[in-house]
C-alpha positions in Angstrom: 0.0 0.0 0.0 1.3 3.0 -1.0 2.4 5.9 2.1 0.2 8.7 2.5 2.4 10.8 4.4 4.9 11.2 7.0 3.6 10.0 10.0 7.1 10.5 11.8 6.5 14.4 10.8 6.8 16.8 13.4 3.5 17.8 15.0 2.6 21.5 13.5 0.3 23.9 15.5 -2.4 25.7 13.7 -5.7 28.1 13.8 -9.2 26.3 13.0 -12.9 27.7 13.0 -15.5 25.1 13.7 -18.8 25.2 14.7 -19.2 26.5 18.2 -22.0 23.9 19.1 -20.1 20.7 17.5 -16.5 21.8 19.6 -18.7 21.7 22.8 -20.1 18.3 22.2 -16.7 16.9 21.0 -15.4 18.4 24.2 -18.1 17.1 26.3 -17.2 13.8 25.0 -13.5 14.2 25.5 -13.0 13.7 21.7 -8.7 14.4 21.2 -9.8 17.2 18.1 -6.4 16.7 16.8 -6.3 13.0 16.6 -10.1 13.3 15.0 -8.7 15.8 12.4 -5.6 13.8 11.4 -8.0 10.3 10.7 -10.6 12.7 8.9 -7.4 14.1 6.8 -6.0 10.8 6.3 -9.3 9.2 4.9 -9.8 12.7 2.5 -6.2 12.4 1.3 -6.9 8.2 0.4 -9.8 9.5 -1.6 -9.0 12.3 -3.2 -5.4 10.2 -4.3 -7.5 7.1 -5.6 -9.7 9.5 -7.2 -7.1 11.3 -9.4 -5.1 7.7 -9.5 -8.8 6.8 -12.0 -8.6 9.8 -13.7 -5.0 9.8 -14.6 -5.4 6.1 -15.5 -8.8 6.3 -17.2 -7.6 5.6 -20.6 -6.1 2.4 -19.5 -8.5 1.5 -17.4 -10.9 1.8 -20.4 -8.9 -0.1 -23.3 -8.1 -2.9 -20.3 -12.0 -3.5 -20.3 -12.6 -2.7 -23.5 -10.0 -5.3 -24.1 -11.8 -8.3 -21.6 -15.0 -7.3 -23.1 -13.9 -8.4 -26.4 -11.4 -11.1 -25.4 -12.4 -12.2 -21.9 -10.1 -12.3 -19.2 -6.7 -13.7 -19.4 -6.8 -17.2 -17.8 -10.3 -17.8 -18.4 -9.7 -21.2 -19.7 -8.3 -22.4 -16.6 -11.3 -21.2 -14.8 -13.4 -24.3 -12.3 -15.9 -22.1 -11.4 
């Protein structure tokens, strides 16, 4: 699986507005806002990478199916099931 980013990065400090009501309930709930924020980063960095991954590899993607459609799948064959 390919690395994100740098988890061994130094910790940077930084200025965020949230909703007023939604920080008082994460509070409340003694939610670690920083820990929250890095996972919800992490997860919207894997999708926004696999997203342009498709796009920059649509035209193979396409021919590749285009491809089995016409051919079938390599090995098929060998298939048991």
């Amino acid at each position: 699986m390919q690395v994100l980013y740098d988890t061994n990065a130094p910790k940077k400090a930084t200025n965020l507005s949230i909703n007023s009501d939604l920080l008082q309930k994460a509070r409340t709930l003694n939610i670690n806002l920083s820990a929250a924020l890095e996972s919800a980063l992490q997860q919207l960095l894997a999708k926004r990478q696999a997203d342009q991954w498709k796009a920059e590899n649509k035209a193979a993607i396409t021919a590749y199916n285009d491809f089995v459609e016409e051919n079938g799948c390599f090995g098929d064959e060998y298939r048991n099931f």
